[in-house]
Each structure stands twice: as C-alpha cells, then as structure tokens.
C-alpha positions in Angstrom: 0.0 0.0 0.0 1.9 3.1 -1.2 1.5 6.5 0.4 3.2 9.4 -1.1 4.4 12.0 1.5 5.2 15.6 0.0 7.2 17.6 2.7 5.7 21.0 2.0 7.2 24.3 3.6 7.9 25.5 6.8 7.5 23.6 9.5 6.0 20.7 7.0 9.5 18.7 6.9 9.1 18.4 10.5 5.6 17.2 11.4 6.0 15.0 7.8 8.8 13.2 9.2 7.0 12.8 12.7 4.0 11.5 10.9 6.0 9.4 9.0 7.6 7.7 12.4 3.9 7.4 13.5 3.0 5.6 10.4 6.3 3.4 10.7 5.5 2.0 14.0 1.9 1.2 13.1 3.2 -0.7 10.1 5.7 -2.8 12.0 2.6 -3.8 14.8 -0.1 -4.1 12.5 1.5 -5.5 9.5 0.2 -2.7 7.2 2.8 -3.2 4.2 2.6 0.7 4.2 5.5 2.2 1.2 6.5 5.3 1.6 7.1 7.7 -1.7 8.2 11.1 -1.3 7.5 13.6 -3.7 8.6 17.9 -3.6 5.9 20.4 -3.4 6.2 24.3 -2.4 9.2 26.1 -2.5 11.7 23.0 -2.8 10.0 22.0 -5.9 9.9 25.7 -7.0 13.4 26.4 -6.7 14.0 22.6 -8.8 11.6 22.3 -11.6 9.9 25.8 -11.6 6.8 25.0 -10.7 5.6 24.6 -6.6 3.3 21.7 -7.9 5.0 19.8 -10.7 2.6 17.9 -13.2 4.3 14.5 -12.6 3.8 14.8 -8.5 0.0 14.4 -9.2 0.2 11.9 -11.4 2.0 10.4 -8.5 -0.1 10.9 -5.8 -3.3 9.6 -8.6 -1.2 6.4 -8.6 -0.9 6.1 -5.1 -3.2 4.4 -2.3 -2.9 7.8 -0.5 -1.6 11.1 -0.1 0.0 12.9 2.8 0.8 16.6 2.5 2.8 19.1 4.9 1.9 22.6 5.1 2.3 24.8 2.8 2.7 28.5 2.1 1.0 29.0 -0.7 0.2 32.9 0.4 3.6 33.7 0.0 3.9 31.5 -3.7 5.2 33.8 -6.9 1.7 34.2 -9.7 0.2 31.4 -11.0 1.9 32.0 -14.4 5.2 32.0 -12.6 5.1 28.5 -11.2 3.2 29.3 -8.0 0.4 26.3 -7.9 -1.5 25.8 -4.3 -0.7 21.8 -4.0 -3.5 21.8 -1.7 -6.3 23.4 -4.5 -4.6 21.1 -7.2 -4.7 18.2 -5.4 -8.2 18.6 -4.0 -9.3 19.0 -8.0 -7.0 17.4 -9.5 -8.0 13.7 -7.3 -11.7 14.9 -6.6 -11.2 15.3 -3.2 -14.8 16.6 -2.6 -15.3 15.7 0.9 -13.6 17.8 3.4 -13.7 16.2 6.7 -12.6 17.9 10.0 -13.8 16.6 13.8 -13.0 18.6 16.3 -13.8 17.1 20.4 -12.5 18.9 23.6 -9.9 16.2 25.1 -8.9 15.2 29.1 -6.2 17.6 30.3 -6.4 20.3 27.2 -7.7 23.8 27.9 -11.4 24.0 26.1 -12.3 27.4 25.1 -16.1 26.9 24.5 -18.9 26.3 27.3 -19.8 22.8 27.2 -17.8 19.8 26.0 -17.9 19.5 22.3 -17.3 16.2 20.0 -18.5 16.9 16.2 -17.7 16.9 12.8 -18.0 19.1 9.9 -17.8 17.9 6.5 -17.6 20.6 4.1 -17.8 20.6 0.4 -14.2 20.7 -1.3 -14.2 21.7 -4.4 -16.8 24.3 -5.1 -18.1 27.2 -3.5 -16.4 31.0 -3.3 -13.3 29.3 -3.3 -11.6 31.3 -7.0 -9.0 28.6 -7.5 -11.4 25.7 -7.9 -14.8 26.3 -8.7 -14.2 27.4 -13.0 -13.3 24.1 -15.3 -10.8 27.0 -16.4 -9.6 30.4 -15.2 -10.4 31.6 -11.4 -13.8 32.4 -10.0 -12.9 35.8 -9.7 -12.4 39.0 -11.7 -12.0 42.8 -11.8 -14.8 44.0 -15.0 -12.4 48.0 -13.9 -10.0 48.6 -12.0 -12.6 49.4 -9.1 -14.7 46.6 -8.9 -14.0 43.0 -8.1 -16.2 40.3 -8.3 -16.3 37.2 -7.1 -18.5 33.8 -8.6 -19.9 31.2 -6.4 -20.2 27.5 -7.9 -23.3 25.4 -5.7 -24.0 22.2 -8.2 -26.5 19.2 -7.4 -24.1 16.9 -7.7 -21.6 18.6 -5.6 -24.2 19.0 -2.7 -25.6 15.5 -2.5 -21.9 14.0 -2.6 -21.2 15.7 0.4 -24.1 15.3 1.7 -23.9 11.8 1.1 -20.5 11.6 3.0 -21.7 13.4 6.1 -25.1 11.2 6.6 -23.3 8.1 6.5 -20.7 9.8 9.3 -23.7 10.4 11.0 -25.9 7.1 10.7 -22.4 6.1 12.3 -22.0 8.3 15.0 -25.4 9.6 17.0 -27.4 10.1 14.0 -27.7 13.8 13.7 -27.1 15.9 11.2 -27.0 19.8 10.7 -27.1 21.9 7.7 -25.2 24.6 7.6 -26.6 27.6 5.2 -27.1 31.3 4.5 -30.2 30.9 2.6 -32.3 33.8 4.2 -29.8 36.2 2.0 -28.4 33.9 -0.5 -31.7 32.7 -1.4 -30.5 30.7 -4.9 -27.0 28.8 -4.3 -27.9 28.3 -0.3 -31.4 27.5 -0.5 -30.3 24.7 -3.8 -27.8 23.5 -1.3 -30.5 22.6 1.4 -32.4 21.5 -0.9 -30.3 19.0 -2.1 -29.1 17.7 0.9 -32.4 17.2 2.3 -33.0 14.6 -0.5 -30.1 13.1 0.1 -31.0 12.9 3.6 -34.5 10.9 2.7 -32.2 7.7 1.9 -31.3 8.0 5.4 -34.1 7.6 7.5 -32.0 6.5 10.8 -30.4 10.5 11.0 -32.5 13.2 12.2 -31.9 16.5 10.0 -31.9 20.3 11.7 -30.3 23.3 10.0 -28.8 27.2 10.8 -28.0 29.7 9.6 -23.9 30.2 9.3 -24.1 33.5 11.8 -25.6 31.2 14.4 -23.7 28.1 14.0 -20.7 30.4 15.0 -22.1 31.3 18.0 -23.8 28.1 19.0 -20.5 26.7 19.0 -19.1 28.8 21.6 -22.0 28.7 24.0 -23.7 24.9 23.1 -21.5 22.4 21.0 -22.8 19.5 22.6 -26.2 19.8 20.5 -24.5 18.8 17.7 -23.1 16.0 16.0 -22.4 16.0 12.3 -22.1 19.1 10.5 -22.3 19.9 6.4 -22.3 23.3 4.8 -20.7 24.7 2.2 -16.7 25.4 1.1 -16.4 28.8 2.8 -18.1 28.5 5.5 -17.2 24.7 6.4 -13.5 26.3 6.4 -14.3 29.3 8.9 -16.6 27.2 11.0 -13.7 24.0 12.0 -11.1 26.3 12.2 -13.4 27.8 14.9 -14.3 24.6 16.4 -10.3 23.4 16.6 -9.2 26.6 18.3 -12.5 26.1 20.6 -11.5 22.6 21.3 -7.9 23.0 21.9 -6.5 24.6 19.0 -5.5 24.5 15.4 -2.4 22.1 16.7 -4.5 19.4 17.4 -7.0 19.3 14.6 -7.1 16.3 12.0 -8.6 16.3 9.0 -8.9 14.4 5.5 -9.7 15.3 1.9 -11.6 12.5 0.6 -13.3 11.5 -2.8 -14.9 8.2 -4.2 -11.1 7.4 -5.0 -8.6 9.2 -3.6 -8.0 10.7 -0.1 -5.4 13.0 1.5 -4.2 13.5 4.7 -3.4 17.2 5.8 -3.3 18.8 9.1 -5.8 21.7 9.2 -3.0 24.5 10.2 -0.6 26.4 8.1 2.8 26.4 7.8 4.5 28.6 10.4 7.4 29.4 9.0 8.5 31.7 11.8 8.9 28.3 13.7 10.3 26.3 11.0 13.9 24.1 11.7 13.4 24.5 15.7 11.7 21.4 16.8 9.1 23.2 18.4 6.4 21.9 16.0 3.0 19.9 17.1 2.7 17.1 14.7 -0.9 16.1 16.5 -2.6 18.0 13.4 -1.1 15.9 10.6 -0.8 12.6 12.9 -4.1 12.7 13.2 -5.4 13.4 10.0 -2.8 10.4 8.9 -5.0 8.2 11.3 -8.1 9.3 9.5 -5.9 8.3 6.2 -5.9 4.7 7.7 -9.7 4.5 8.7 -10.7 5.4 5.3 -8.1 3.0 3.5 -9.4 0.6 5.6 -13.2 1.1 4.7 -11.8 1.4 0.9 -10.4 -1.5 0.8 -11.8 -3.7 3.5 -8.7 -4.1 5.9 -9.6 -4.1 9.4 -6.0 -4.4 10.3 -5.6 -0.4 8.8 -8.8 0.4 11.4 -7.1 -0.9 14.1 -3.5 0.7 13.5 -6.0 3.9 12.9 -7.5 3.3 16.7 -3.7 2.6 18.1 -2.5 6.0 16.8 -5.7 7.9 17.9 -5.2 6.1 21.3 -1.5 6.6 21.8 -1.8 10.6 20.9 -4.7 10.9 23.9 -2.5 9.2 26.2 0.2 11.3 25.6 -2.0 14.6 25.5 -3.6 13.4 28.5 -0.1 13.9 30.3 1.4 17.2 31.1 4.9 15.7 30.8 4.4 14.2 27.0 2.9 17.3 25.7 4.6 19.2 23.5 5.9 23.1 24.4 2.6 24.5 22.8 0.7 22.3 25.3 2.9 22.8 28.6 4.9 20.4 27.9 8.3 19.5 27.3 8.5 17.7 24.0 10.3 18.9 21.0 8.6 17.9 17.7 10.6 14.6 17.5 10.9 13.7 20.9 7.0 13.6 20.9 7.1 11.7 18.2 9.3 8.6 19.4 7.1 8.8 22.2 4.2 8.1 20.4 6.3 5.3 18.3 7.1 3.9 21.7 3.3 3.3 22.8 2.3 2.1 19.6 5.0 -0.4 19.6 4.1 -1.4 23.3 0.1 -0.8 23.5 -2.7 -2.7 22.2 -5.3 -0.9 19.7 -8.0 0.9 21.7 -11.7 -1.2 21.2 -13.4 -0.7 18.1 
C-alpha cells in the first residue's frame, strides 16, 4: 500500500517526518505493508523544476493508495503564471477530493475554550463554493470588470451538494445520527437555499439521521455557547473552512485538529493549520494536526479496501496521541509540555509499539 508523502514548507518537513515515524511504527505492529514515496511540493519544488506543484507529483499521488501533505505556504507563492500552484487546490481538483472532513472534540487535560464539551464533525464541500482557485473548469472564479470593482462567482451544483451530503449522513448514521445543515439561505436565497435543498434529499435515503439546520451566523455562535447539541455538520466550502477552524481553536487549538480530503477514489491526509514558518527548523512543532489526519488516512483505506488491520492501526495512533495529550509531561511546548517535535514523536512510536489498539 503506497503512500506518497510531499514535505511541504515551513515547518512541514518536521511534522512530515513525525508523521511518518507514527506511520512506521503502526506498520511494523499491525503489519500494514505501508510504502512510503516522497515527492517535492512548495518552494523546494519551485526552486528545482519551476513550478511549486509539478505535473508529474499528481500523477503520483493519482497512482498512489494515498496522499500525505505538509503545510504549505501557498500565500507567499510567486503568480500562477510563474510556477506558484497551491498543491493543496490542485490536489483537491486534481483527485476529486470533494469531501472535506474535520472533527474537532475537547480532550482530558487540554484547555477547552467553548462552554460545554464539544465532540462533532463538519464535513464541508471541497471543491466548489467561493473558493476562485477551484470552482471554474478554467480560469479563477474571480475577476476585476475595472479597476474598481472585483467580483467574485460562487459555484453550488447538485451533484456537488448531494456527494457531500452523502458523506456526512453516512458519518452520522455512524456516529449519533444527527445531522445539521449549515446555510445562509435567508440572503443567499438561490446557491444556499439549492444546497439545502439537495441535501435534504439526500437525507431521505437516510431515514436512521434526524436532520436540523442554521444559519452560518448562528452556528458560529452556538458553538461557543452549546456544541454539545451537535453531531455531524455539512455546509458549504467557505463557510465549512471558517466554522472548524473555529471549532479546533475552541477545542484546543489548530495544533491538534485532524482532518482528511476524501473523494470516491482518492483521499489525502493534511493537518488543518498552516505552515508557520517563523517556527520552521526549531523542533518546536505539534505534529498532533497531521498525525491525526494520517490516522483518518488509515480509517478510510481501511473502509476502501476492507482491511480491518488499517482500522485498528488507525484506533492505536488515535489512542497513543490521547495518552500522551492526557499527560502534562508528554505534551509538546505549545501544550505545557516538554516535547520537542521529535521527541514527541518517538514517544508516540514507543506506545504504539508497546500498546494494544484501543476497542473498536
């Protein structure tokens, strides 16, 4: 099973080559036959084939069982017409990585900044939306008509909404079997109200899930005052993005917040934060994000393909990073602790060599 593993910038390297230690150690317990392939992406690939997101890296990735990515700085890229490619947007199009998946739960011993424990997901659509660099079949979704007006397209397709939609009701029929929808449709009464629309019919096949909805404004303030009413979440690309990186920094923070891309075919792990560059080469960095979101990489390989082996390497990771959090002496410096980024690392290759998978 052959995961590629692209580096990125900053303090990607890092975290890529903690996650990769993870990954190591779940192989060797579980018997995984996990192959690693690394491939450049950012400013390394930039600097040695002109382009921050070669051609022949996605074919690689397309090739490959999965995808791991490192942060990148895509902000601080050169134009588009001068190599600067976000690997993120063109591997989210480019493998139809249409479901983006983010939970976010308050954990024992980490500071919680909302009022009530919270354990939820939001899956939010991936490839559409406001979002200019991948919602036009060519050219961006956004455009200056003069030089004082800029405009800005929003793509909302049926087939795009009840995908998603699709994703997150299954989540839910697995988890407690409710589902919110997550829309602005009392002013964007075309694209938000189609988006409801859709995934309510979607949401028929699942009879088991019980189906509410808000409005975006208060979603973001339910989940400071009353996240334990819900369970799965589903919205839309913009507004998925602003709401879990509100409900990661409510639960803990950005450093400990997984999260997947995932399509029919294809999935990608990549930790929700960026790249911190200010921190980069100093060991400081919390891999949690990525190892994480490389856990989630497992558990979806393992539905894909029917390995219960990959679900239960997915469980020992998940387990092993609580334990560790759990403690104020295995938390990294962000935490309280004292763990550089690879000393936290062997720590956590050291209880998944020793430790049983938690119960499935």
């Amino acid at each position: 099973m052959r995961i590629v593993v692209i580096p990125g910038d900053g303090i990607g390297p890092e975290i890529v080559a903690a996650t990769e230690r993870v990954l190591a150690a779940a192989d060797r317990r579980f018997g995984l036959g996990l192959a690693f392939e690394r491939q450049e992406a950012g400013f390394a690939a930039l600097e040695r084939a002109g382009s921050t997101f070669p051609r022949a890296v996605l074919e690689r990735c397309r090739a490959a069982d999965g995808v791991v990515l490192g942060p990148v700085s895509h902000a601080q890229y050169p134009p588009r017409a001068e190599g600067g490619l976000n690997p993120s947007a063109e591997l989210r199009i480019g493998l139809d990585l249409y479901a983006n998946v983010r939970p976010s739960r308050s954990r024992a011993g980490i500071p919680c900044s909302s009022r009530t424990p919270m354990d939820l997901v939001i899956v939010r659509e991936n490839t559409e939306g406001f979002y200019a660099d991948r919602n036009m079949h060519a050219g961006p979704g956004e455009f200056m008509p003069t030089p004082d007006v800029a405009l800005a397209v929003r793509k909302v397709t049926s087939r795009g909404s009840r995908r998603v939609a699709r994703v997150a009701l299954a989540l839910a029929a697995k988890r407690r079997g409710k589902l919110t929808i997550v829309h602005k449709r009392n002013v964007l009464r075309l694209s938000d109200a189609f988006f409801v629309a859709e995934v309510e019919a979607v949401a028929r096949e699942f009879p088991g899930v019980a189906v509410d909805d808000q409005l975006v404004d208060s979603m973001a303030a339910l989940l400071v005052r009353d996240p334990e009413r819900f369970d799965v979440v589903v919205t839309t690309n913009m507004f998925g993005d602003i709401l879990s990186d509100e409900a990661a920094e409510l639960a803990g923070g950005l450093g400990l917040a997984a999260s997947v891309n995932a399509g029919d075919d294809h999935c990608m792990a990549q930790a929700q934060h960026g790249s911190a560059p200010d921190i980069a080469g100093r060991d400081v960095a919390n891999p949690t994000s990525l190892v994480l979101s490389a856990a989630m990489l497992l558990d979806w390989l393992a539905t894909r393909h029917a390995r219960p082996e990959l679900d239960r390497a997915a469980r020992a990771i998940e387990d092993a990073t609580e334990r560790l959090l759990a403690n104020a002496a295995t938390r990294t410096r962000d935490l309280g602790g004292a763990l550089g980024t690879a000393a936290f690392a062997a720590a956590l290759e050291e209880r998944i060599s020793r430790d049983s998978a938690s119960p499935t």
